[in-house]
C-alpha atoms as an extended CHARMM CRD file, in Angstrom:
* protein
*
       286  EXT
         1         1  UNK       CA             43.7670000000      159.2290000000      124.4230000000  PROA      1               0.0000000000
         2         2  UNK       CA             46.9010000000      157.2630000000      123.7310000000  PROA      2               0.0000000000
         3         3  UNK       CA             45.7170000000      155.9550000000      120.3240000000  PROA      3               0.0000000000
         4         4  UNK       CA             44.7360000000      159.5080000000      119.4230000000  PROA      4               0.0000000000
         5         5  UNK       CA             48.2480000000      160.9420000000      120.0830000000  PROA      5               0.0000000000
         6         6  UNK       CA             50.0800000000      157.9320000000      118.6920000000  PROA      6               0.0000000000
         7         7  UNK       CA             47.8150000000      158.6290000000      115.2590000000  PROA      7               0.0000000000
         8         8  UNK       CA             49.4420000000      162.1260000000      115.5280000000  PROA      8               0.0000000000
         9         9  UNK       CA             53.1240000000      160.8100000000      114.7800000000  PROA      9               0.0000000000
        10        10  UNK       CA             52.5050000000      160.0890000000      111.3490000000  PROA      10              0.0000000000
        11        11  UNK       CA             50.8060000000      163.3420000000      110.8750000000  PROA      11              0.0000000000
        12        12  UNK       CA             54.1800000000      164.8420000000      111.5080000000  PROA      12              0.0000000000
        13        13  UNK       CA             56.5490000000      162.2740000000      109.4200000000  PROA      13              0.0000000000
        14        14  UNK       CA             54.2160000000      161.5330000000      106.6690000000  PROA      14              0.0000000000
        15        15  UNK       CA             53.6540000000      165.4920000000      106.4120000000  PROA      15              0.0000000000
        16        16  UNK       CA             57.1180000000      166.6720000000      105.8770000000  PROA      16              0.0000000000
        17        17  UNK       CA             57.7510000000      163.3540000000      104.3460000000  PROA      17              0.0000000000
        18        18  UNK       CA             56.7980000000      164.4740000000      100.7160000000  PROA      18              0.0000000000
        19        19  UNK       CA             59.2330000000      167.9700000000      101.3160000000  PROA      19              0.0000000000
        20        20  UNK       CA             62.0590000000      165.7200000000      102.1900000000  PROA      20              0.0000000000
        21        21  UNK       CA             61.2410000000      163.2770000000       99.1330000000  PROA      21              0.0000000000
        22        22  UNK       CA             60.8610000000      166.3190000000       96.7760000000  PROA      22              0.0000000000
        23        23  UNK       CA             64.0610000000      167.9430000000       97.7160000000  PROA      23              0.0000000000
        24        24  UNK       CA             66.1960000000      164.8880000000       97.3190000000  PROA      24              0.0000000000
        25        25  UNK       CA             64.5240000000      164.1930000000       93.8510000000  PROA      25              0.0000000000
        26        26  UNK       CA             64.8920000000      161.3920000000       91.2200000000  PROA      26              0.0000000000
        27        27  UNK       CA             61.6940000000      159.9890000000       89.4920000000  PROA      27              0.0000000000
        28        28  UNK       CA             59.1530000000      158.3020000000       91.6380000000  PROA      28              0.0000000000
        29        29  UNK       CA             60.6700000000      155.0870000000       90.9160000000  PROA      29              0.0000000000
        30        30  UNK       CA             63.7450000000      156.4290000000       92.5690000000  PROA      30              0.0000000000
        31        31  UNK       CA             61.4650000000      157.6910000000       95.5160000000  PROA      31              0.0000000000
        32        32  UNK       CA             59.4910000000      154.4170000000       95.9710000000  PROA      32              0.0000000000
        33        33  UNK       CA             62.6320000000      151.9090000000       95.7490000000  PROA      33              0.0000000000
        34        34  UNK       CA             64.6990000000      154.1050000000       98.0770000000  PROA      34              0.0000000000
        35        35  UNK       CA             61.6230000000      154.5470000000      100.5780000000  PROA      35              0.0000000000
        36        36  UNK       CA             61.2900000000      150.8010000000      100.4660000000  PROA      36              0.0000000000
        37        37  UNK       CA             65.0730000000      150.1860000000      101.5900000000  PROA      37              0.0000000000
        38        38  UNK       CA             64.8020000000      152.2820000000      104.1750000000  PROA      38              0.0000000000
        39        39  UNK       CA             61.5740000000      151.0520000000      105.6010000000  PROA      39              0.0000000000
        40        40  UNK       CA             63.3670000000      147.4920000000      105.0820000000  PROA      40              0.0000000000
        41        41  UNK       CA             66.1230000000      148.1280000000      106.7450000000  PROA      41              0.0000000000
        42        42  UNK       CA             63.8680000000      150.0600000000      110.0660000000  PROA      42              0.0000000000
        43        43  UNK       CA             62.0180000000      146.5860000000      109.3010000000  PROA      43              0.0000000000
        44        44  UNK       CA             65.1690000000      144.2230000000      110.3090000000  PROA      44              0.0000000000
        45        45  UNK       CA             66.4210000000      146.3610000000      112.9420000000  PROA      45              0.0000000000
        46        46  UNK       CA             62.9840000000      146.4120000000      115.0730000000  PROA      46              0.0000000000
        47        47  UNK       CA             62.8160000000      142.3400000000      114.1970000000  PROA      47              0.0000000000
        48        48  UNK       CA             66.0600000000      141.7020000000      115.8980000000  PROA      48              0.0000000000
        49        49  UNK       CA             64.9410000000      144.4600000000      118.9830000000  PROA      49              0.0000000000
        50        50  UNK       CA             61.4060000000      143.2410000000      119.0990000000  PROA      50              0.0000000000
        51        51  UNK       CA             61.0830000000      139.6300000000      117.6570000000  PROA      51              0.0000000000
        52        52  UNK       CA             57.0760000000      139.3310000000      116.0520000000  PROA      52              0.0000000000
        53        53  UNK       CA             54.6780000000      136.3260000000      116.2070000000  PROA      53              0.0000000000
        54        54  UNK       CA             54.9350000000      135.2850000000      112.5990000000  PROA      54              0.0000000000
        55        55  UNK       CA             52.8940000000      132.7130000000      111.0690000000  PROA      55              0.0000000000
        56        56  UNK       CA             51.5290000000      131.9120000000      107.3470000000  PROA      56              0.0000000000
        57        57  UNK       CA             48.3120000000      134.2520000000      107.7560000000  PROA      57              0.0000000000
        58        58  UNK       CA             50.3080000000      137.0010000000      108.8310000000  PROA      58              0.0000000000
        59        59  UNK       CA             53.6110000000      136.4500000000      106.1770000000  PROA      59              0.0000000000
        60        60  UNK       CA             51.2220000000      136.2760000000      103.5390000000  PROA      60              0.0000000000
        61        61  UNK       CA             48.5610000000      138.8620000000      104.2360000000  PROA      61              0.0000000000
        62        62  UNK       CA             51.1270000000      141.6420000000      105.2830000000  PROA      62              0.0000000000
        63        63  UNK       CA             53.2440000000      141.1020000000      102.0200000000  PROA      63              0.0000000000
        64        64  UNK       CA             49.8760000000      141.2860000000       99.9910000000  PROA      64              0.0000000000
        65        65  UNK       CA             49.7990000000      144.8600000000      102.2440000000  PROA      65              0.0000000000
        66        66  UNK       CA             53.0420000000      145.8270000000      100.9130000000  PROA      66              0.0000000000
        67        67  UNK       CA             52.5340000000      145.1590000000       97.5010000000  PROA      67              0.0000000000
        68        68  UNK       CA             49.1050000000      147.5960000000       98.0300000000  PROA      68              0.0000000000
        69        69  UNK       CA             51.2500000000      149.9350000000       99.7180000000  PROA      69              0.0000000000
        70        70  UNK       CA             53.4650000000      150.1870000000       96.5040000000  PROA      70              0.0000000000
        71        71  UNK       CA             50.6270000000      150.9720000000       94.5750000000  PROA      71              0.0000000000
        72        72  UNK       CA             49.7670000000      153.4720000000       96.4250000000  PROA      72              0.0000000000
        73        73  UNK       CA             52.8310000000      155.3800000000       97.0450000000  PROA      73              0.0000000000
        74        74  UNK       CA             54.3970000000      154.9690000000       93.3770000000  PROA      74              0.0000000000
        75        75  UNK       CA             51.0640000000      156.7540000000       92.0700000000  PROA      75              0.0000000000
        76        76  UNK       CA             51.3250000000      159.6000000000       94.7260000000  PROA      76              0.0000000000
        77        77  UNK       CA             54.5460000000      160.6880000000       93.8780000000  PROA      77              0.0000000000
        78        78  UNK       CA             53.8340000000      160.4920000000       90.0640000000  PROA      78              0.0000000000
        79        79  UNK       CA             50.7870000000      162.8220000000       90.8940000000  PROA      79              0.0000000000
        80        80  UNK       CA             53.1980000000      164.7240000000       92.6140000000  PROA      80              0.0000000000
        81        81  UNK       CA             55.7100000000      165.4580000000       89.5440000000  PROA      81              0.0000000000
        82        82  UNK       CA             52.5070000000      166.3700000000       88.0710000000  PROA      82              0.0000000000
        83        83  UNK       CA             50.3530000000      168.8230000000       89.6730000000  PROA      83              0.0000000000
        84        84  UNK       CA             52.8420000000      169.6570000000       92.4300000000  PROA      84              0.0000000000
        85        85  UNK       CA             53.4660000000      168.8040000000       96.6930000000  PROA      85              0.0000000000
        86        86  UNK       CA             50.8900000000      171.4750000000       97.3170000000  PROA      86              0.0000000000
        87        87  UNK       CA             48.1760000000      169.9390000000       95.1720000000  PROA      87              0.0000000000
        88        88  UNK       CA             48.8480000000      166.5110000000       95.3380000000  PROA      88              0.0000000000
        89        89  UNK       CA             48.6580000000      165.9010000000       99.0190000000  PROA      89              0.0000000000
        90        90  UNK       CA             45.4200000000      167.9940000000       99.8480000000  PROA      90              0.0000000000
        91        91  UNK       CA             44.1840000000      166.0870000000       97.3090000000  PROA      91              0.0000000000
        92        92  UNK       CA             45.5090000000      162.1620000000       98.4080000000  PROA      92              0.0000000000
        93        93  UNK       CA             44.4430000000      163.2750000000      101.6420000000  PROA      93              0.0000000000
        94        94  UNK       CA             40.9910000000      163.7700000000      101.0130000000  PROA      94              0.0000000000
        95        95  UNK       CA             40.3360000000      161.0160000000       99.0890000000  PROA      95              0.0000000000
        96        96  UNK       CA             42.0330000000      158.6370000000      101.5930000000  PROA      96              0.0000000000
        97        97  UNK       CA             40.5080000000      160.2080000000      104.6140000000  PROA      97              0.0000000000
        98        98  UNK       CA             37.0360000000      159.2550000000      102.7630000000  PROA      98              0.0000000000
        99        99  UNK       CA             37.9810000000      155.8020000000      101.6880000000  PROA      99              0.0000000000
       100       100  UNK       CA             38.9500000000      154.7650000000      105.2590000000  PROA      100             0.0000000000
       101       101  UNK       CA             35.9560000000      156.5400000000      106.5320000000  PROA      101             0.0000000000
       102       102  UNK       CA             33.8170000000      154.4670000000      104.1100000000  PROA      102             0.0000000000
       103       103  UNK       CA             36.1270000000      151.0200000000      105.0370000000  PROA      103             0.0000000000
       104       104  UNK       CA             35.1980000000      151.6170000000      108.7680000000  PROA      104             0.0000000000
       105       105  UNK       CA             31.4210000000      152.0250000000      108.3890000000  PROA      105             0.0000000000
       106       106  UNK       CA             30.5190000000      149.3870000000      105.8900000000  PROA      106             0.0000000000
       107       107  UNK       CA             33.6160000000      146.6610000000      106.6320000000  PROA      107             0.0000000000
       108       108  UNK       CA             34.1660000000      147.4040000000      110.2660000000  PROA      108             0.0000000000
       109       109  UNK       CA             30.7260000000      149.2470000000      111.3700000000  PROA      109             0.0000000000
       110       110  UNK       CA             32.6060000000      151.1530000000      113.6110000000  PROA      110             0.0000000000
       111       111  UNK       CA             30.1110000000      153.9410000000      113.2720000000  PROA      111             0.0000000000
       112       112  UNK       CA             27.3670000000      152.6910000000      115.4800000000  PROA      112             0.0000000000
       113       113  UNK       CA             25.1160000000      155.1470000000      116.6370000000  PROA      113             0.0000000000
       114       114  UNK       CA             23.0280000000      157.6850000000      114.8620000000  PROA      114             0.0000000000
       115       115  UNK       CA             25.1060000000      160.4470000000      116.6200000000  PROA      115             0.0000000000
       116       116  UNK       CA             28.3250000000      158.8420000000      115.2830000000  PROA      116             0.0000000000
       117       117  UNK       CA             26.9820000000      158.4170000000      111.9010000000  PROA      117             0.0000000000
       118       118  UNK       CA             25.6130000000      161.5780000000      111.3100000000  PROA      118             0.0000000000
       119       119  UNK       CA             28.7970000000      163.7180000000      113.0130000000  PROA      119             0.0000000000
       120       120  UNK       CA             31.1180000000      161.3620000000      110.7100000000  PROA      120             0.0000000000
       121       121  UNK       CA             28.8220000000      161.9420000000      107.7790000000  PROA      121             0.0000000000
       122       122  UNK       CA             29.4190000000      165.2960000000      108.1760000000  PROA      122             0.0000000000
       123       123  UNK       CA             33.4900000000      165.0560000000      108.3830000000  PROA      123             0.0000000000
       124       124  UNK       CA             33.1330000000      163.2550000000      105.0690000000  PROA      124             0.0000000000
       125       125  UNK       CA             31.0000000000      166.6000000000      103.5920000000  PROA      125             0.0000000000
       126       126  UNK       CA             33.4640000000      168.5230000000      105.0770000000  PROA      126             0.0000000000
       127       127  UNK       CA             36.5100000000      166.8020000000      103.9250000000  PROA      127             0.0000000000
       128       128  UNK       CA             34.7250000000      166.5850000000       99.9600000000  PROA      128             0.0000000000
       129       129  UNK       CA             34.1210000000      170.4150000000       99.6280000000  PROA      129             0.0000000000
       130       130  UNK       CA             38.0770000000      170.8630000000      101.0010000000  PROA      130             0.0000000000
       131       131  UNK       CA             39.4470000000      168.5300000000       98.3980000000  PROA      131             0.0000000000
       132       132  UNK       CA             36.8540000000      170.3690000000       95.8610000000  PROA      132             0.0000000000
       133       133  UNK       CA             38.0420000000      173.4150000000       96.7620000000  PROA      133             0.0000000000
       134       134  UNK       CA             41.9110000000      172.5800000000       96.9720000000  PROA      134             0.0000000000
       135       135  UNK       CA             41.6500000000      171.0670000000       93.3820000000  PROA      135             0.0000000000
       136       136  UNK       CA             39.6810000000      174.3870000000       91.8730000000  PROA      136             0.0000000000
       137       137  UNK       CA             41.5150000000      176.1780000000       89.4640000000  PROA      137             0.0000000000
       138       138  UNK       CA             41.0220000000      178.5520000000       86.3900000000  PROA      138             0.0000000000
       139       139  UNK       CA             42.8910000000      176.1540000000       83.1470000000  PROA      139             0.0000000000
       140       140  UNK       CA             44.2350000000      178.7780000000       80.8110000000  PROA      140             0.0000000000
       141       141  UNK       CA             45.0780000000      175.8350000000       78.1750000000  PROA      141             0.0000000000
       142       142  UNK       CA             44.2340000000      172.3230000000       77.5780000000  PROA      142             0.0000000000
       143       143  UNK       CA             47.0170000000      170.7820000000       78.6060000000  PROA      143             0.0000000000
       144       144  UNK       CA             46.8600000000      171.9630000000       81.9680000000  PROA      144             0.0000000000
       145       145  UNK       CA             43.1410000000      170.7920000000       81.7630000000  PROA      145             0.0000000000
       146       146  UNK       CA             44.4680000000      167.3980000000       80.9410000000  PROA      146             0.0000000000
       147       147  UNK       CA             47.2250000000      167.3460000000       83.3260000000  PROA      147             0.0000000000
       148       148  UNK       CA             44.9790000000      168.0180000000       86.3590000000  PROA      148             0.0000000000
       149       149  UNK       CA             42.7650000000      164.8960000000       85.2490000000  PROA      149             0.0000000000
       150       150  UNK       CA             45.7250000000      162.6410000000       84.5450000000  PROA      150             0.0000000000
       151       151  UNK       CA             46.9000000000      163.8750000000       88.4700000000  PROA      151             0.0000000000
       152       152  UNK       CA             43.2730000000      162.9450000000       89.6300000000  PROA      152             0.0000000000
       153       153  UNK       CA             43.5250000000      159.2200000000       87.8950000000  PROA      153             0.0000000000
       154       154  UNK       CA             46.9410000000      158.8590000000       89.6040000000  PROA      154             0.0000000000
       155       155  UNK       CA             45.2810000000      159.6590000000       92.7890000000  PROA      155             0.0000000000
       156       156  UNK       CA             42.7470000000      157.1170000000       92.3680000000  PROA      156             0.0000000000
       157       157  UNK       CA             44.6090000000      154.5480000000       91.9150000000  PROA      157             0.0000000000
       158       158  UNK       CA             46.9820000000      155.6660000000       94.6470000000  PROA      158             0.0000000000
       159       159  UNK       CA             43.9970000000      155.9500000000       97.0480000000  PROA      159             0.0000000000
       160       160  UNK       CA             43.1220000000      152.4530000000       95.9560000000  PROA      160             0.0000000000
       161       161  UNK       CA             46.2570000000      151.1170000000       97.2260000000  PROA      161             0.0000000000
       162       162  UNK       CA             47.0950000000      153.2700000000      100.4890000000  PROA      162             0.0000000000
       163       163  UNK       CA             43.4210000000      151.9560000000      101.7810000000  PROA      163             0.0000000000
       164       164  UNK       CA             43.7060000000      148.1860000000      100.5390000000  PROA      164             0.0000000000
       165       165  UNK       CA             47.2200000000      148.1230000000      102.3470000000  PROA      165             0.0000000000
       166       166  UNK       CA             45.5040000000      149.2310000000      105.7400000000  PROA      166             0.0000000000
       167       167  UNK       CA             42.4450000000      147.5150000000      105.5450000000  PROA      167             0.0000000000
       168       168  UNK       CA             43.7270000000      144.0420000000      104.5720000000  PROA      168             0.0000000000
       169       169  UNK       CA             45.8410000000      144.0790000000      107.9410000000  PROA      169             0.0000000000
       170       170  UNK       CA             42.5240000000      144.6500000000      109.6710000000  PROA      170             0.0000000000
       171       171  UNK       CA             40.4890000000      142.8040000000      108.3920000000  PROA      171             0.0000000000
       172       172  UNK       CA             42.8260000000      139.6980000000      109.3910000000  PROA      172             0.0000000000
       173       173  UNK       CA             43.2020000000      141.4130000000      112.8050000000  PROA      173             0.0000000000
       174       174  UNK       CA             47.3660000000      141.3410000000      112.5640000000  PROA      174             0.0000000000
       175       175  UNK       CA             49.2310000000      143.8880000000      114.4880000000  PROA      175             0.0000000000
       176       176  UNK       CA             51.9970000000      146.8380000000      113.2450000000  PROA      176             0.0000000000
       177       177  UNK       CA             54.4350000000      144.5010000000      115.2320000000  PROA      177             0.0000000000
       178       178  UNK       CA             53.8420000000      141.2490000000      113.9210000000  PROA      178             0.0000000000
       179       179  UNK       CA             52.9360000000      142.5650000000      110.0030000000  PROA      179             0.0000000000
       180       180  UNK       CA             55.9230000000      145.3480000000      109.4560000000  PROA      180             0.0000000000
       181       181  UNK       CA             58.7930000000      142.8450000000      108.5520000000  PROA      181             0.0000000000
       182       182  UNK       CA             56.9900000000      141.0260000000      105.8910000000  PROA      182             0.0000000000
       183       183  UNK       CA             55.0280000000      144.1010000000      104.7950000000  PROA      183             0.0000000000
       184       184  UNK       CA             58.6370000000      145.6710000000      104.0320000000  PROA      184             0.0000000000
       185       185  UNK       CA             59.2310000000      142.4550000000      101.9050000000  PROA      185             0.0000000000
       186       186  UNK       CA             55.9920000000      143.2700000000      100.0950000000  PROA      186             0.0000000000
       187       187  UNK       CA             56.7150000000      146.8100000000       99.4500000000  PROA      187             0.0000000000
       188       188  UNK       CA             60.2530000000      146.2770000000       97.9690000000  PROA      188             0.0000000000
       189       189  UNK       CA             59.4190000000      143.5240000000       95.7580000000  PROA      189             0.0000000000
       190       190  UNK       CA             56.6360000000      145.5160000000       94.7910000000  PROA      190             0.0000000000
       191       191  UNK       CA             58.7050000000      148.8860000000       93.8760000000  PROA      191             0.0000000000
       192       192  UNK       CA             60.8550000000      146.6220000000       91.8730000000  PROA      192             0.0000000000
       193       193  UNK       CA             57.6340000000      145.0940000000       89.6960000000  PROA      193             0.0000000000
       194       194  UNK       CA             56.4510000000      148.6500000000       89.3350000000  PROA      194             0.0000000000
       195       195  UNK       CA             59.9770000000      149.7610000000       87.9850000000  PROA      195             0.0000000000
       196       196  UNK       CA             60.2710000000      147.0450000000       85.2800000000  PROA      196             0.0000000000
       197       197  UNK       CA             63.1460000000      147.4310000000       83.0430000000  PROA      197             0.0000000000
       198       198  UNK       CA             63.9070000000      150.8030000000       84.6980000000  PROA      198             0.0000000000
       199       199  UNK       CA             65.4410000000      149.0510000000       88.0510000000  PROA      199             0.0000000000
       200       200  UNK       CA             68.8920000000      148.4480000000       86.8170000000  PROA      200             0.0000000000
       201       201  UNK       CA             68.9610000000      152.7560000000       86.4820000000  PROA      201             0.0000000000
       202       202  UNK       CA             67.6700000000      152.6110000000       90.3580000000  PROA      202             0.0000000000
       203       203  UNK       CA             71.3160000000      152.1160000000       91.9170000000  PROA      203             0.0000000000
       204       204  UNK       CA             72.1710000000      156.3180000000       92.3240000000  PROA      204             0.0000000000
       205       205  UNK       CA             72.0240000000      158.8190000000       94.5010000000  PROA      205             0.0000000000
       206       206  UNK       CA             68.5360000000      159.9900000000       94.1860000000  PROA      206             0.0000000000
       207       207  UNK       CA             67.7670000000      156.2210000000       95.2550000000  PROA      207             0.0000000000
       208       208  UNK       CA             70.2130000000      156.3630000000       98.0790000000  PROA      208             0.0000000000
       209       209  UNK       CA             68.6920000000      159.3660000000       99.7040000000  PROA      209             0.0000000000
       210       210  UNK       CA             65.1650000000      158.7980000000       99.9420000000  PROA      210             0.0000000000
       211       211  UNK       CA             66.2110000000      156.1710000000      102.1730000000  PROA      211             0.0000000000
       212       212  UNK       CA             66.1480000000      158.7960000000      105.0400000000  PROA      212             0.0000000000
       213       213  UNK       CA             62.4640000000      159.1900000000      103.6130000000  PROA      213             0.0000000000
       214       214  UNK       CA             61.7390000000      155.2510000000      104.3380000000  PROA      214             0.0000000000
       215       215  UNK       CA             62.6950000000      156.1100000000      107.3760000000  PROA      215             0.0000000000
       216       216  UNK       CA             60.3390000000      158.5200000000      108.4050000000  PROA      216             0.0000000000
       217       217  UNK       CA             57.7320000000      156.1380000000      106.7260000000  PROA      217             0.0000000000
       218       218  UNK       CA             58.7260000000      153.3400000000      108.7890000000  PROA      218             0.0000000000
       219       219  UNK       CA             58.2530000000      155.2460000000      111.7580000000  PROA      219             0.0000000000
       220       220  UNK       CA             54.8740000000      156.8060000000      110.7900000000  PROA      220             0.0000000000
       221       221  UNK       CA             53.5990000000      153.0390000000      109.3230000000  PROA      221             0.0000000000
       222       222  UNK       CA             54.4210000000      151.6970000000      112.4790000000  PROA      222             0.0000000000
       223       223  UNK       CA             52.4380000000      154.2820000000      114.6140000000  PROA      223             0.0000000000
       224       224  UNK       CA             49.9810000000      153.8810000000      112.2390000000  PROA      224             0.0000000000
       225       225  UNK       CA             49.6080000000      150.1290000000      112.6460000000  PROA      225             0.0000000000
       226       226  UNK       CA             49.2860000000      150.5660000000      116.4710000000  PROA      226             0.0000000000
       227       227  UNK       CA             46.9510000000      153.4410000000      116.5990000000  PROA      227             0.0000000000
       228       228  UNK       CA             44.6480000000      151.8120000000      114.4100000000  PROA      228             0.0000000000
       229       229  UNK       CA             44.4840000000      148.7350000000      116.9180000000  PROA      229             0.0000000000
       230       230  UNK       CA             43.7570000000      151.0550000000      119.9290000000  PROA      230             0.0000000000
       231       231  UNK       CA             41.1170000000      153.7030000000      118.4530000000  PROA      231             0.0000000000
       232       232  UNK       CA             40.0460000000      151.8260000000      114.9710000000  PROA      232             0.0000000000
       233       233  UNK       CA             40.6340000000      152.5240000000      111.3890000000  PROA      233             0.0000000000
       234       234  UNK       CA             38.3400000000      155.5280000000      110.6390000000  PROA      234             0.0000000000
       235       235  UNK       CA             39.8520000000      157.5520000000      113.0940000000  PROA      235             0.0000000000
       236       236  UNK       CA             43.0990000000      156.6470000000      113.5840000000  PROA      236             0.0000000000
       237       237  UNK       CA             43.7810000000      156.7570000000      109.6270000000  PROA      237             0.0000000000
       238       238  UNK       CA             42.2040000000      160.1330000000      109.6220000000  PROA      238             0.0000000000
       239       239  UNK       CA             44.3280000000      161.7420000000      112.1200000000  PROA      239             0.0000000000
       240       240  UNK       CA             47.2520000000      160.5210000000      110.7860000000  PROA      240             0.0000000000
       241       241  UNK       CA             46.2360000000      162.5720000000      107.7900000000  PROA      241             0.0000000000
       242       242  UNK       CA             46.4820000000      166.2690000000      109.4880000000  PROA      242             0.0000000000
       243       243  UNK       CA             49.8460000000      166.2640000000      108.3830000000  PROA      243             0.0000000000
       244       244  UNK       CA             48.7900000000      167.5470000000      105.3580000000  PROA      244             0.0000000000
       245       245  UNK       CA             48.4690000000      171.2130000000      106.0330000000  PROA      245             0.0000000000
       246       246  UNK       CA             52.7990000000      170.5960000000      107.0720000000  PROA      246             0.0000000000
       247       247  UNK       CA             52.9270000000      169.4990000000      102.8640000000  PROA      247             0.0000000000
       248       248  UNK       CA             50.9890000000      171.8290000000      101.6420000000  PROA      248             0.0000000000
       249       249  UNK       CA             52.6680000000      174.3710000000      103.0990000000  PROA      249             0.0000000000
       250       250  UNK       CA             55.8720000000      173.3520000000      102.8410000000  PROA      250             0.0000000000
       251       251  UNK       CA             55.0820000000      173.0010000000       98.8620000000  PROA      251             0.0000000000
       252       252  UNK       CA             54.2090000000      176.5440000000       98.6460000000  PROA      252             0.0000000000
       253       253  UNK       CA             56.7040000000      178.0960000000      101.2320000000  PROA      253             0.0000000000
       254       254  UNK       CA             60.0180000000      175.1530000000      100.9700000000  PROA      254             0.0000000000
       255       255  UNK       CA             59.8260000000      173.9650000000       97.4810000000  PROA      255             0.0000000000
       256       256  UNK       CA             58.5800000000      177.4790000000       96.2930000000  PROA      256             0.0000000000
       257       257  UNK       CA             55.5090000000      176.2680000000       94.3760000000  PROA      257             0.0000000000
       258       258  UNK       CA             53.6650000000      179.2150000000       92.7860000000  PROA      258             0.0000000000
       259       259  UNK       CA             50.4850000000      180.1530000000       93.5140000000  PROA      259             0.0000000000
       260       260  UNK       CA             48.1390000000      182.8770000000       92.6760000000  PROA      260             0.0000000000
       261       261  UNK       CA             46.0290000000      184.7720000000       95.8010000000  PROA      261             0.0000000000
       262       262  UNK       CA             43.1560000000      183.7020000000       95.2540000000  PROA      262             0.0000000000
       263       263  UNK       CA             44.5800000000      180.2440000000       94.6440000000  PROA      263             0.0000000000
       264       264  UNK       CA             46.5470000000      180.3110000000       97.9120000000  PROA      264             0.0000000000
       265       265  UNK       CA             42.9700000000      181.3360000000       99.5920000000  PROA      265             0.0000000000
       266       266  UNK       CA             40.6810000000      178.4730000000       98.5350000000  PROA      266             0.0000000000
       267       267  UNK       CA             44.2620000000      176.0560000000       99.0900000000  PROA      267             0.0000000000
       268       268  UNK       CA             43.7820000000      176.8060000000      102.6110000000  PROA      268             0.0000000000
       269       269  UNK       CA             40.3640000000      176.7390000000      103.0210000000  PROA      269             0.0000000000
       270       270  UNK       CA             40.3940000000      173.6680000000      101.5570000000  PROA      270             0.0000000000
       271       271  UNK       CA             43.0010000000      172.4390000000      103.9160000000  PROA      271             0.0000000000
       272       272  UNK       CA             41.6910000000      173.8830000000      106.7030000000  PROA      272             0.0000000000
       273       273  UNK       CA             38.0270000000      172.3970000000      105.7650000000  PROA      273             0.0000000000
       274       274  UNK       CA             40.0590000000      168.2210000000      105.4610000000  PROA      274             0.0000000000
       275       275  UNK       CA             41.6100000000      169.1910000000      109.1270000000  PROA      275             0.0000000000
       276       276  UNK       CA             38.0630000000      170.2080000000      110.4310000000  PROA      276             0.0000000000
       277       277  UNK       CA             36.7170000000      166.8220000000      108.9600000000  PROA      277             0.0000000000
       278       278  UNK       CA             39.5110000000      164.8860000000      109.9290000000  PROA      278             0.0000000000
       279       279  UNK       CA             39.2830000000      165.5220000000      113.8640000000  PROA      279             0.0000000000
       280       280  UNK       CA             35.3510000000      165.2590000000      113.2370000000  PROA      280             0.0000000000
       281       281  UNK       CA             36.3410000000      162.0910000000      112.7090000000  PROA      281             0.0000000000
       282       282  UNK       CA             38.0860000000      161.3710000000      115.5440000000  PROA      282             0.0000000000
       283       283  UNK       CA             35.2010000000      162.3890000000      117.4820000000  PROA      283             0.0000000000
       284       284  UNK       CA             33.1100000000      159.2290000000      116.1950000000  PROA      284             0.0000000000
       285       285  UNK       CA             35.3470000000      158.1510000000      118.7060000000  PROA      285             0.0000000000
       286       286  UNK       CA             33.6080000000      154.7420000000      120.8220000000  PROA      286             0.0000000000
């Protein structure tokens, strides 16, 4: 029960998390590189509070984490100046809730009954027909065609690097204690690779403010880290994710994204269908 309400923390911060990122703006260079700073910084303070057990295996392999992390979140936000908050993280969130899913029953067999398998296999269909659903739209031109697939490339990738970043820590068994210093290492000298030439234009305001965003990542990453100790990756990664419906939203409502009625319908179906899936999923529960 503790691991299940811990998982719940970064529902909340990772949820409003995009809003807050959105709102202070910049290009997701800006976003990254300021969200690494800040979760840096969180990083330092909670090594001086709460010294770690550091040792090559866990430098290493939690700095390779960060670097995935980068990956990940750099490609979100691009999707995100794309297709929009409200379609972007329905989407991410689908696609990551599946990934992790997948990670725990073929790399961590944590599904290991028939009940388990067959109530999570039916989270997953659950959670596909939301993101299907989320992502269906009428394209008037074909630019808006082309836009939508370029978004769903960016998620891809993106998904490729949230779940590597995760599922590298686990694999070597290292805790959200012992991994978030160097992991903060990993993710800033990753933001800078991904920025290239552009990091000398980094040092603004835009940069400056999504700190308070690395922040709130920090604190979610961490909770993260510990939940998936205590309850596994499958289902604490897919709690975590309910903060979706607070984004999607919050796109729609907050940053006044436009949507048509029937749009806004099958957006929260959808959304409602990844929630359904995602404490399904929690139900595989051991």
């Amino acid at each position: 029960m503790t691991g299940l309400l811990i998982s719940l923390i970064p529902a909340l911060l990772w949820g409003t998390l995009p809003l807050v990122s959105t709102k202070v703006g910049g290009t997701p260079h800006h976003q990254v590189f300021g969200m690494t700073i800040g979760a840096l910084f969180f990083s330092i303070a909670l090594f001086f509070f709460i010294p770690p057990e550091l040792n090559a295996t866990v430098i290493t392999v939690s700095f390779i984490s960060g670097l995935c992390w980068a990956v990940g979140q750099f490609h979100q936000f691009a999707a995100m100046k794309i297709l929009g908050v409200s379609k972007t993280m329905p989407l991410s969130t689908g696609m990551q809730l599946s990934g992790a899913a997948l990670c725990g029953i073929l790399i961590f067999h944590e599904w290991d009954t028939a009940f388990r398998m067959a109530l999570g296999l039916s989270a997953l269909v659950l959670i596909v027909l939301g993101v299907l659903l989320t992502s269906r739209e009428k394209y008037s031109t074909e630019n808006q065609a082309n836009k939508m697939l370029k978004g769903i490339f960016l998620l891809i990738v993106s998904t490729l690097g949230y779940i590597s970043y995760l599922v590298i820590l686990r694999s070597f068994d290292i805790d959200g204690w012992s991994a978030i210093f160097p992991q903060s290492i990993g993710m800033i000298i990753g933001a800078i690779v991904l920025s290239g030439k552009q990091v000398k234009s980094l040092y603004n305001r835009h940069t400056a403010f999504n700190i308070i965003s690395g922040f709130m990542w920090a604190g979610g990453n961490l909770s993260l880290l510990i939940a998936t100790k205590l309850e596994g990756v499958a289902i604490s990664f897919s709690m975590s994710q309910i903060g979706t419906v607070l984004s999607t939203l919050g796109g729609i409502f907050i940053l006044g994204e436009k949507k048509s009625k029937h749009q806004m319908v099958l957006l929260l179906i959808g959304c409602a269908l990844i929630i359904v899936g995602g404490v399904l999923l929690g139900m595989t529960k051991r």
